[in-house]
N, C-alpha and C positions, 0 to 999 in steps of 0.2 A: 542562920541558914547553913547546911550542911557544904562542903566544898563539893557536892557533884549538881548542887542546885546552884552554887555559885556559879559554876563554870556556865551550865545551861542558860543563865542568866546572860550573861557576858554574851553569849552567842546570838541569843534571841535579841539582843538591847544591838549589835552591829547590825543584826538582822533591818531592825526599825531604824537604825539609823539610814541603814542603805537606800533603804524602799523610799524615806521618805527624803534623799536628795544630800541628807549630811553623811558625818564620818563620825566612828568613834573616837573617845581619845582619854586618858588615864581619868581626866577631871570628869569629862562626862557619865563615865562607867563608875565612879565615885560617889559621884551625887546620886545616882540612878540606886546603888547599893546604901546610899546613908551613912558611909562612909568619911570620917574626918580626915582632913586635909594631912594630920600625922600618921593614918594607913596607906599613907601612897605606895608607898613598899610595896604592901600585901596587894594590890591591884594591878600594881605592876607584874607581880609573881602570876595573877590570875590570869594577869592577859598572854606570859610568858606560855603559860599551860596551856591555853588556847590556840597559839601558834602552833604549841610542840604534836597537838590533838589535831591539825587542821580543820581548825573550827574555822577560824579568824586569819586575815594576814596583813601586812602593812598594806597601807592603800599607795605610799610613796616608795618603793623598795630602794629608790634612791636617796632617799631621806637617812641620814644615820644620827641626826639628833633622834636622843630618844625621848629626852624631854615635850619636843611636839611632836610625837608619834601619831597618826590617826590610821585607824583599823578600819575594814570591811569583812566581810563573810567570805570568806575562802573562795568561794564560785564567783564573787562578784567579779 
């Protein structure tokens, strides 16, 4: 998957997260991508990209573990 479909992805998957009452979070956008537990990295970098894009943004902005980070869609 190309990284402008990756990123799209990532946005549309907070999207469905939202609507349907959960949150994003590294694990779940992983599995969603197919993703192995040793790409965490690279999903990290993708959800970074999404922030930097205001696609996505923390749902806890007082949260500074980044370890359980959980995302929303920017509007949310």
């Amino acid at each position: 998957m190309p990284p402008s479909e990756r990123l799209e992805a990532c946005y549309q998957h907070a999207v469905l997260k939202h609507l349907s009452g959960s949150v994003m979070t590294n694990k779940i956008l992983r599995e969603r991508l197919k993703m192995p537990e040793k790409q965490r990295s690279m999903v990290s970098t993708l959800i970074q990209e999404a922030i930097d894009r205001k696609l996505i943004k923390a749902a806890d902005p007082e949260n500074k573990s980044r370890k359980f980070s959980e995302y929303v869609p920017m509007w949310a």
